[in-house]
mmCIF file of the N, C-alpha and C atoms, coordinates in Angstrom:
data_MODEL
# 
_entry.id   MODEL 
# 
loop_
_atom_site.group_PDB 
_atom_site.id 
_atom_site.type_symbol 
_atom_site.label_atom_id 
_atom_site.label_alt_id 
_atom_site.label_comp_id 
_atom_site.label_asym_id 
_atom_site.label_entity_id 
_atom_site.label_seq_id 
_atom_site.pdbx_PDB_ins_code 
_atom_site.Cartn_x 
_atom_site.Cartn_y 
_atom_site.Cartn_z 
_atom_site.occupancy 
_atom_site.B_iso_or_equiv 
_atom_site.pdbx_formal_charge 
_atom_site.auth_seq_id 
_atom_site.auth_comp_id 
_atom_site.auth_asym_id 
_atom_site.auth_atom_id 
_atom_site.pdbx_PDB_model_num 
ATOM 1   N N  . UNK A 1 1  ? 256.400 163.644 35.106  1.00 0.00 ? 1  UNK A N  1 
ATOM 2   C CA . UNK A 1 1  ? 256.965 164.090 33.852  1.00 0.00 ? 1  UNK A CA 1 
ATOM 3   C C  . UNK A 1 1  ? 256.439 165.453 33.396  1.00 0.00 ? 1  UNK A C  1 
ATOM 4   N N  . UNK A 1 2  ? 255.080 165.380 33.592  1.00 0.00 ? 2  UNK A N  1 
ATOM 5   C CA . UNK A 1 2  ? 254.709 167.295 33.128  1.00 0.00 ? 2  UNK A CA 1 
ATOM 6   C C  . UNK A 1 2  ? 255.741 168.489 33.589  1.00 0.00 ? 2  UNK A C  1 
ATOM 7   N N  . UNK A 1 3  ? 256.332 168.282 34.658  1.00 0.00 ? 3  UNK A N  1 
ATOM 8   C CA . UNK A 1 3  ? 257.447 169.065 35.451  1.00 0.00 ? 3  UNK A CA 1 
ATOM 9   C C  . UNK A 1 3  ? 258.562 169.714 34.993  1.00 0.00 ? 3  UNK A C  1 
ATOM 10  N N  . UNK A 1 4  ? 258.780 168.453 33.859  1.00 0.00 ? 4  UNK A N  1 
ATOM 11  C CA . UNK A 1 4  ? 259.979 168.786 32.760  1.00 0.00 ? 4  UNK A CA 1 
ATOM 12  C C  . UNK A 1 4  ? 260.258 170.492 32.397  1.00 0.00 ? 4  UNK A C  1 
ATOM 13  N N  . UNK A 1 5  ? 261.255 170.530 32.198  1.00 0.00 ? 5  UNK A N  1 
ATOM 14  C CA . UNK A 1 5  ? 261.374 172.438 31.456  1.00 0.00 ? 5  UNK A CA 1 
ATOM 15  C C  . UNK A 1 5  ? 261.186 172.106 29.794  1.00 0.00 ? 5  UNK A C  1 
ATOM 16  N N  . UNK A 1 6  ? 260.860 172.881 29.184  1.00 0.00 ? 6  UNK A N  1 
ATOM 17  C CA . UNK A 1 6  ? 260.364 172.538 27.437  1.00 0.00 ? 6  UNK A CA 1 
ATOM 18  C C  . UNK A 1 6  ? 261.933 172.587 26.836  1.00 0.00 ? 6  UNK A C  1 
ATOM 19  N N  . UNK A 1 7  ? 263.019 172.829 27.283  1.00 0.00 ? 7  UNK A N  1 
ATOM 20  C CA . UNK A 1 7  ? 264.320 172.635 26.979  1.00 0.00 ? 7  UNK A CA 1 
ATOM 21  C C  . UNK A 1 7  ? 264.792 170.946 27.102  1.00 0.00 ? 7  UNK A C  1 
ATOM 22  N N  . UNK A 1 8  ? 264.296 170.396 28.084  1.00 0.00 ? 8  UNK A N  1 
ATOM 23  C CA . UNK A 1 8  ? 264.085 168.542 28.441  1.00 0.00 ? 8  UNK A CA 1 
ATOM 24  C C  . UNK A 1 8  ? 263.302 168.321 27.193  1.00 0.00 ? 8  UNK A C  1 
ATOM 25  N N  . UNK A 1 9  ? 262.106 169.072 27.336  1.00 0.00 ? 9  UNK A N  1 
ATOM 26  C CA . UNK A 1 9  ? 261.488 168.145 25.995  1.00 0.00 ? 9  UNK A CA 1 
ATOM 27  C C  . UNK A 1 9  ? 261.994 168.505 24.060  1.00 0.00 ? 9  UNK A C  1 
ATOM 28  N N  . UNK A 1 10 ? 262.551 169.538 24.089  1.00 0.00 ? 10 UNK A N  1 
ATOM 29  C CA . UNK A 1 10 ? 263.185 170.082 23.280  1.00 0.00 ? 10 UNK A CA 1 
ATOM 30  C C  . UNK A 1 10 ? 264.570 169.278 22.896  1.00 0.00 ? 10 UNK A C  1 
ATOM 31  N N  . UNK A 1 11 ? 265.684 168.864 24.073  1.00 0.00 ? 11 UNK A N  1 
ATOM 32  C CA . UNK A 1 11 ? 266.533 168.046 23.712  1.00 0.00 ? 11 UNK A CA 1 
ATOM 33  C C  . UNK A 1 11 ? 266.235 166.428 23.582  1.00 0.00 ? 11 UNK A C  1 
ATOM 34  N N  . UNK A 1 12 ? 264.930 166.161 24.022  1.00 0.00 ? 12 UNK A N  1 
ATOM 35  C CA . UNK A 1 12 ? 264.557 164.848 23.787  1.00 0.00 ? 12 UNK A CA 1 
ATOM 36  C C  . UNK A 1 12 ? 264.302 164.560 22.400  1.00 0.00 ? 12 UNK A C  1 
ATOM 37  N N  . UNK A 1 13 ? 263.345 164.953 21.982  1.00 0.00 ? 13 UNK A N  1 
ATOM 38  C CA . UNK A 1 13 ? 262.942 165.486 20.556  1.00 0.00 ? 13 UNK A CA 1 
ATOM 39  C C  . UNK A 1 13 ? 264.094 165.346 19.644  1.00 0.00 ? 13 UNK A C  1 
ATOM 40  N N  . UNK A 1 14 ? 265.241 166.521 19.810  1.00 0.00 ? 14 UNK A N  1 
ATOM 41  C CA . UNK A 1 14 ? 266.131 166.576 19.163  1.00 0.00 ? 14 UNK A CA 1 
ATOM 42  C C  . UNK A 1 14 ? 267.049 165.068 19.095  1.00 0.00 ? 14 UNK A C  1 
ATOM 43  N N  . UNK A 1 15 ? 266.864 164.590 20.047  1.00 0.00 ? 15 UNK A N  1 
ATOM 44  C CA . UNK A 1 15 ? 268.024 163.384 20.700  1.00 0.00 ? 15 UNK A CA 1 
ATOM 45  C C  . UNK A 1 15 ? 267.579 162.054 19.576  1.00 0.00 ? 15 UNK A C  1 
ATOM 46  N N  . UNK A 1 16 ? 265.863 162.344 19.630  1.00 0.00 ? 16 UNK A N  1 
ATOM 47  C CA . UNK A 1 16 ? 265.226 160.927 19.225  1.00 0.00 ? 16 UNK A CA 1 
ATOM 48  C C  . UNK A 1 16 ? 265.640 160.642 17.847  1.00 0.00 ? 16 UNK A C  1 
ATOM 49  N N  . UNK A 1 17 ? 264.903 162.560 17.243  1.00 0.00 ? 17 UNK A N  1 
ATOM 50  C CA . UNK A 1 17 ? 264.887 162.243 15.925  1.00 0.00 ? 17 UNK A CA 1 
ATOM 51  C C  . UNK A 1 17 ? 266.505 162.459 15.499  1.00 0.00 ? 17 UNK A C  1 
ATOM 52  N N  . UNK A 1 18 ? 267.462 162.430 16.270  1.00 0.00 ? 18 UNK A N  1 
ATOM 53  C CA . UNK A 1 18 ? 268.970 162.921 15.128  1.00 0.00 ? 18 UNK A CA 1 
ATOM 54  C C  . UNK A 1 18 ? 269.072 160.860 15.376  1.00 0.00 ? 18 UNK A C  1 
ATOM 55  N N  . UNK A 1 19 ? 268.444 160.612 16.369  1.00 0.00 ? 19 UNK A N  1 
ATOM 56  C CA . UNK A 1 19 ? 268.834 158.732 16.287  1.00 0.00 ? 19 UNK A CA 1 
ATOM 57  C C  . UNK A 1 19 ? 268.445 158.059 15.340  1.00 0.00 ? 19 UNK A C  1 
ATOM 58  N N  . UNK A 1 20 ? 266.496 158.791 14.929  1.00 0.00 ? 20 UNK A N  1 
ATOM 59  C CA . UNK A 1 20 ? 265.682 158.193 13.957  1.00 0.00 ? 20 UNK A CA 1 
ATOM 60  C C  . UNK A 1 20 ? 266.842 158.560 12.590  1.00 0.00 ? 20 UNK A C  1 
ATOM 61  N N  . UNK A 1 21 ? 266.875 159.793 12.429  1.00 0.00 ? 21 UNK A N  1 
ATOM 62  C CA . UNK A 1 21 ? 267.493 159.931 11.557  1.00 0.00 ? 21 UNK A CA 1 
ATOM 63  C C  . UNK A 1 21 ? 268.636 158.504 10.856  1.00 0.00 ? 21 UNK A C  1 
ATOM 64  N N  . UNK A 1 22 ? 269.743 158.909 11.746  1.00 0.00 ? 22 UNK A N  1 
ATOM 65  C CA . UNK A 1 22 ? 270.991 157.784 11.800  1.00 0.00 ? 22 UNK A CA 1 
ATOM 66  C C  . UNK A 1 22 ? 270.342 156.626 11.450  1.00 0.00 ? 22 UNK A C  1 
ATOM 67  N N  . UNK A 1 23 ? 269.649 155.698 12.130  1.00 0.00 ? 23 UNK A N  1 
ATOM 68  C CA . UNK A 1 23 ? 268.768 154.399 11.869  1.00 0.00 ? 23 UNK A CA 1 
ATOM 69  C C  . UNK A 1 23 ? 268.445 154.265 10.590  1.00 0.00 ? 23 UNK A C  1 
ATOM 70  N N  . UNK A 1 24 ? 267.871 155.394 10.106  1.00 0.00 ? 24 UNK A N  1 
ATOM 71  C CA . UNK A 1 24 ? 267.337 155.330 8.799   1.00 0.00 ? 24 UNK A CA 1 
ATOM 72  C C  . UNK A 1 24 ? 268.243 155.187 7.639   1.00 0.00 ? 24 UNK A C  1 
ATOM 73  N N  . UNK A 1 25 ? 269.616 155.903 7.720   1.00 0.00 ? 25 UNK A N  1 
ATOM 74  C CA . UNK A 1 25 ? 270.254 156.407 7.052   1.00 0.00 ? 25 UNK A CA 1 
ATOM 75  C C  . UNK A 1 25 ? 271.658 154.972 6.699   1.00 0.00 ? 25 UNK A C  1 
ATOM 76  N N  . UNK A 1 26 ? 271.600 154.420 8.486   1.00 0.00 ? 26 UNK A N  1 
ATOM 77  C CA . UNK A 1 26 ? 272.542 153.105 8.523   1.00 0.00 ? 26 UNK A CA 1 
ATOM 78  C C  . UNK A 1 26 ? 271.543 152.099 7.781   1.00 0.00 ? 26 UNK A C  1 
ATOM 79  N N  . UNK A 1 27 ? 270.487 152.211 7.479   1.00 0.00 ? 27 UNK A N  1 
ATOM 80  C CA . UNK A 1 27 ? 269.635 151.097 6.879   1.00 0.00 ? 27 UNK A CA 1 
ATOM 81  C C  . UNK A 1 27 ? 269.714 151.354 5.667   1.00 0.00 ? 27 UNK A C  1 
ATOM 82  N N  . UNK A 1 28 ? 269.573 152.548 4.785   1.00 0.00 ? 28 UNK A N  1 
ATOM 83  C CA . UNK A 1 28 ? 269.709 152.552 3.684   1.00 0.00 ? 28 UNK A CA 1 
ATOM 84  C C  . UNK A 1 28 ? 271.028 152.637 3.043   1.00 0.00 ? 28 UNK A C  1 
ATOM 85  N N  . UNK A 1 29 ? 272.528 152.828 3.607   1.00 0.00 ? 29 UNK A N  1 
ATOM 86  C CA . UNK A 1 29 ? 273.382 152.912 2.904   1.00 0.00 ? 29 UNK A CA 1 
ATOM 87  C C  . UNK A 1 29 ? 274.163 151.422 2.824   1.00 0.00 ? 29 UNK A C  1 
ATOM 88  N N  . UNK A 1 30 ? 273.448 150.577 4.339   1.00 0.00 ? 30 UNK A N  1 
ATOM 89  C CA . UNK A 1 30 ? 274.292 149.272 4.285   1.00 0.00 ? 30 UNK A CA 1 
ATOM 90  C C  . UNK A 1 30 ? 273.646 148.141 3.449   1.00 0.00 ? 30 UNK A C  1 
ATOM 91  N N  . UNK A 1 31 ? 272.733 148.324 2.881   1.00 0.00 ? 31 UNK A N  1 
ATOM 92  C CA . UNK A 1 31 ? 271.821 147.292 2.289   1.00 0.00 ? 31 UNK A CA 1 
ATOM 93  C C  . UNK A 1 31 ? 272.634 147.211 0.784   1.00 0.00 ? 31 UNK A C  1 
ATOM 94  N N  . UNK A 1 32 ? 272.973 145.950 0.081   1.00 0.00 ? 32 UNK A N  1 
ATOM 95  C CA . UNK A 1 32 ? 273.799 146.140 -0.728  1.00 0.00 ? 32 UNK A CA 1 
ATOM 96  C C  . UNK A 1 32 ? 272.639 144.993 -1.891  1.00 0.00 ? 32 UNK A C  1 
ATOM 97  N N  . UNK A 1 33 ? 272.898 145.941 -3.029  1.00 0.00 ? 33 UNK A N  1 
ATOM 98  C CA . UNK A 1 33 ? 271.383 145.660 -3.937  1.00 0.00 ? 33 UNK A CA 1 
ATOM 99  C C  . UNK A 1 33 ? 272.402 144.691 -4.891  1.00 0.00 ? 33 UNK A C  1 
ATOM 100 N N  . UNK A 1 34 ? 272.041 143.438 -5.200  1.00 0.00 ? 34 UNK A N  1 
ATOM 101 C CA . UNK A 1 34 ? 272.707 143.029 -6.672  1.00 0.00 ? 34 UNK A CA 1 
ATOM 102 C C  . UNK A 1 34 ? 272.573 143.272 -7.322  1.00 0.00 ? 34 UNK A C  1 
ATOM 103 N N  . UNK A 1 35 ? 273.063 143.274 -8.540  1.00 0.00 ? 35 UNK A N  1 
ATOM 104 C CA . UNK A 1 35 ? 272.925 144.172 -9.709  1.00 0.00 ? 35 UNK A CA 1 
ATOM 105 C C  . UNK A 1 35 ? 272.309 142.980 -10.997 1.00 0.00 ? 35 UNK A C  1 
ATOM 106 N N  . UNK A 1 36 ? 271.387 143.445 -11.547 1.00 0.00 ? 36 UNK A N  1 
ATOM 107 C CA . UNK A 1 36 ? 270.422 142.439 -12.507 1.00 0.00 ? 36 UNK A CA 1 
ATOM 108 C C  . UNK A 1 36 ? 271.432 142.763 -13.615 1.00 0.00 ? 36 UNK A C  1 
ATOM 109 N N  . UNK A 1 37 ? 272.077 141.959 -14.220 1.00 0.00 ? 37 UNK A N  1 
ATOM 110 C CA . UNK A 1 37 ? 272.707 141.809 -15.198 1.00 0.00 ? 37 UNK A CA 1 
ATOM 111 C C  . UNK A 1 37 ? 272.106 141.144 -16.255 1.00 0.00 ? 37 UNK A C  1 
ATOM 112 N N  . UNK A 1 38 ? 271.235 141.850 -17.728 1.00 0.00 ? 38 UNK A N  1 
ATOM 113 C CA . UNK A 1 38 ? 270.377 141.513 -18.267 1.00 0.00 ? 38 UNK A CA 1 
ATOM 114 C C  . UNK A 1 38 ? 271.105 142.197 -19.712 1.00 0.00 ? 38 UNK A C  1 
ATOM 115 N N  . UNK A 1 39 ? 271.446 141.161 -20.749 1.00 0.00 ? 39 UNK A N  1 
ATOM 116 C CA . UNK A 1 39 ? 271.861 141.685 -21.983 1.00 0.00 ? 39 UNK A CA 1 
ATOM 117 C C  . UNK A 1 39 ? 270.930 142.511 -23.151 1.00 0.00 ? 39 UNK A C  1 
ATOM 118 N N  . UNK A 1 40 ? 270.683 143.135 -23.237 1.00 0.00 ? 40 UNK A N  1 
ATOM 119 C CA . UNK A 1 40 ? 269.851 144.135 -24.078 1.00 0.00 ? 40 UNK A CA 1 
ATOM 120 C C  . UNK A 1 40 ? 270.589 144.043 -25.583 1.00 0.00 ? 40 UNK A C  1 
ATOM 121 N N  . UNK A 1 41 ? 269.434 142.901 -26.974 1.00 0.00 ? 41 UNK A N  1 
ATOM 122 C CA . UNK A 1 41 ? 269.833 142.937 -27.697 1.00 0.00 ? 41 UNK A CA 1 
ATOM 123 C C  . UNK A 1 41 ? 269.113 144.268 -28.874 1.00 0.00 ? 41 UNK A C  1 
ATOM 124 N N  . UNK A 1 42 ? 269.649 144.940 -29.395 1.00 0.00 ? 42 UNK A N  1 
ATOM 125 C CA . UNK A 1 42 ? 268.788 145.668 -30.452 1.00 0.00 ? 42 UNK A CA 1 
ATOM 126 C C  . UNK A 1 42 ? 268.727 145.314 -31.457 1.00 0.00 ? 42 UNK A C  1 
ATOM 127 N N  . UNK A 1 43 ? 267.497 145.053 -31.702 1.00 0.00 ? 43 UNK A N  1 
ATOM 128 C CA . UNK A 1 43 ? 267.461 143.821 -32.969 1.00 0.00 ? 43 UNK A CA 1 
ATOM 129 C C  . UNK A 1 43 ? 267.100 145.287 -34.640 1.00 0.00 ? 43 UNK A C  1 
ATOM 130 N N  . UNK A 1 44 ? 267.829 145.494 -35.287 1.00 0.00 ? 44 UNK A N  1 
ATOM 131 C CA . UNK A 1 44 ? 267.482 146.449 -36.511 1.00 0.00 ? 44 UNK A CA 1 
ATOM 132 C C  . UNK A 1 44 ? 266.217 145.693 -37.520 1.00 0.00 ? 44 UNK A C  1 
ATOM 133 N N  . UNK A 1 45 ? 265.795 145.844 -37.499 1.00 0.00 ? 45 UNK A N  1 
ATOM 134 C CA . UNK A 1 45 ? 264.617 145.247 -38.803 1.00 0.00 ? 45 UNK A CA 1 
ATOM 135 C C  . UNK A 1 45 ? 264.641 146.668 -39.951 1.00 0.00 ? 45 UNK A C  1 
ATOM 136 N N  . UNK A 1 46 ? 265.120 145.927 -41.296 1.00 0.00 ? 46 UNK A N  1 
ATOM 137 C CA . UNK A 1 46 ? 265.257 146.546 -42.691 1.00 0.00 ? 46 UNK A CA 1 
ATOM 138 C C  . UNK A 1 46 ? 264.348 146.082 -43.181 1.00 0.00 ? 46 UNK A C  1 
ATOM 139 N N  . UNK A 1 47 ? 263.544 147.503 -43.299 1.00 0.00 ? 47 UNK A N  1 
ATOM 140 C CA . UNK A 1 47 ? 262.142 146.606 -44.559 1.00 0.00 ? 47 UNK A CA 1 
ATOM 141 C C  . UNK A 1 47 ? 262.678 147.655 -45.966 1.00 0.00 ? 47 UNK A C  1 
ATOM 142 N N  . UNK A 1 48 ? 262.220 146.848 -47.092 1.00 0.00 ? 48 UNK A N  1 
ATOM 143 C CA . UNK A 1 48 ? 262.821 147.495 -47.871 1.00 0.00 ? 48 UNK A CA 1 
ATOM 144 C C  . UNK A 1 48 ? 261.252 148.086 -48.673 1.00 0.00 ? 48 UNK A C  1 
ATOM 145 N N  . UNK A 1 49 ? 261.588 149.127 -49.115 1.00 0.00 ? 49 UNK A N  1 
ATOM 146 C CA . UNK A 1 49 ? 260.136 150.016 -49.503 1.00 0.00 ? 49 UNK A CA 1 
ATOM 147 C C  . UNK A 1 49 ? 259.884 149.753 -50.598 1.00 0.00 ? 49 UNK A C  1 
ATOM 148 N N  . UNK A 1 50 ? 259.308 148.887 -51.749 1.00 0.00 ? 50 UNK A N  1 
ATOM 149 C CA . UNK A 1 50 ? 259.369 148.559 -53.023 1.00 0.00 ? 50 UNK A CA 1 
ATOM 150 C C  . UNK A 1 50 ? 257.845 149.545 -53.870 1.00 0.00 ? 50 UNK A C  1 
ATOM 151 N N  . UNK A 1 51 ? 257.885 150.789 -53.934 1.00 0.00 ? 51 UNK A N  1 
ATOM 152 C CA . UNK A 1 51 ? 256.947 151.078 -54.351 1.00 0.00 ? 51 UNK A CA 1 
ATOM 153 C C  . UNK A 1 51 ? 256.472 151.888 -55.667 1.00 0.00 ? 51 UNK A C  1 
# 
């Protein structure tokens, strides 16, 4: 393998990481998140200022 031309190791490189890339990219767009559906009440509290 040392024999290689640095153009072999240059398109290897390139080959691995455009795969790593893809892998990464098919993992994060197919993962499908549920959505927490949580009612948010706002509660007003009136204090009245008697002073």
């Amino acid at each position: 393998m040392p024999q290689m031309a640095p153009l072999n190791w240059l398109g290897l490189f390139i080959s691995f990481s455009l795969i790593f890339l893809t892998f990464n990219a098919m993992n994060y767009f197919t993962l499908i998140y549920s959505p927490k559906i949580t009612s948010i009440k706002k509660t007003f509290t009136l204090t009245n200022w008697k002073w």
